[in-house]
C-alpha positions, 0 to 999 in steps of 0.5 A: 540529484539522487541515485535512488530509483523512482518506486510506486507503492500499492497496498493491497495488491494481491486481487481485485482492483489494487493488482491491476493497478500494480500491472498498470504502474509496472506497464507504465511506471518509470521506476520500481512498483512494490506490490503489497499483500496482508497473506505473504503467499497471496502476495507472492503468487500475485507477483508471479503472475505479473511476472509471467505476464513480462512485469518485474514487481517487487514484493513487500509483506504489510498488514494495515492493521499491524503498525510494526508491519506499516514501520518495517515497509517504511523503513525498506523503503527509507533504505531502498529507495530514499523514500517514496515517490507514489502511493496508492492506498487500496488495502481494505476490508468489506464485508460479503452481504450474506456474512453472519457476522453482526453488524456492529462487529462488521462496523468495528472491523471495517472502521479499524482496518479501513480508516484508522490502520489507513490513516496510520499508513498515511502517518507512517507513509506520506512523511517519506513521499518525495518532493514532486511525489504523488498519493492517490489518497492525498487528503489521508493526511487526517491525524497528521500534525499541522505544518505551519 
């Protein structure tokens, strides 16, 4: 049996949808939540936040689309936790409809971020989820080698 606490993961979890799914793991998660953020200043005042709110995230600076930054997130978990038990891919990018920038650099952007800096979470990631582990983008596995 290991002495690892149980830890659930949320990329992009500064605002919007992927901070309230870090307050609710912290409400109802039994072990760590990690609390990511591309902006490490967004990301620590997201966790002040929570924190004010009598929650106790724990904060870790990733930038999808950086695989150094997807490598140095792995690697703390790897030696903080033994792995990982749930993640919750939310990071992304989308553009605002009145943005001027051309629609084919929107799409370039959107496709780099959104399914290839995703999918190399996924790669980096789901290698170290634990048995009985959960992922809330369990068919990211695209890219992945098939077992067999």
């Amino acid at each position: 049996m290991s002495s690892y606490t149980r830890v659930a993961l949320v990329t992009g979890a500064n605002k919007g949808i992927g901070f309230a799914i870090a307050r609710d793991l912290c409400r109802e998660f039994p072990g760590d939540v990690v609390l990511t953020a591309r902006d490490e200043a967004r990301g620590r005042a997201a966790v002040q936040q929570l924190q004010a709110e009598g929650l106790s995230p724990r904060f870790h600076q990733l930038d999808i689309d950086d695989l150094p930054s997807i490598r140095a997130l792995r690697d703390f978990l790897r030696k903080e936790y033994g792995g990982l038990n749930v993640l919750v891919n939310n990071a992304g990018i989308a553009f605002k409809t009145d943005d001027p920038t051309p629609f084919d650099i929107q799409a370039e952007v959107t496709l780099k971020t959104n399914f290839f800096a995703t999918r190399n979470v996924c790669n980096e990631l789901l290698p170290i989820v634990k048995p009985h582990g959960e992922s809330s983008f369990a068919d990211c596995q695209v890219g992945l080698p098939q077992q067999g």
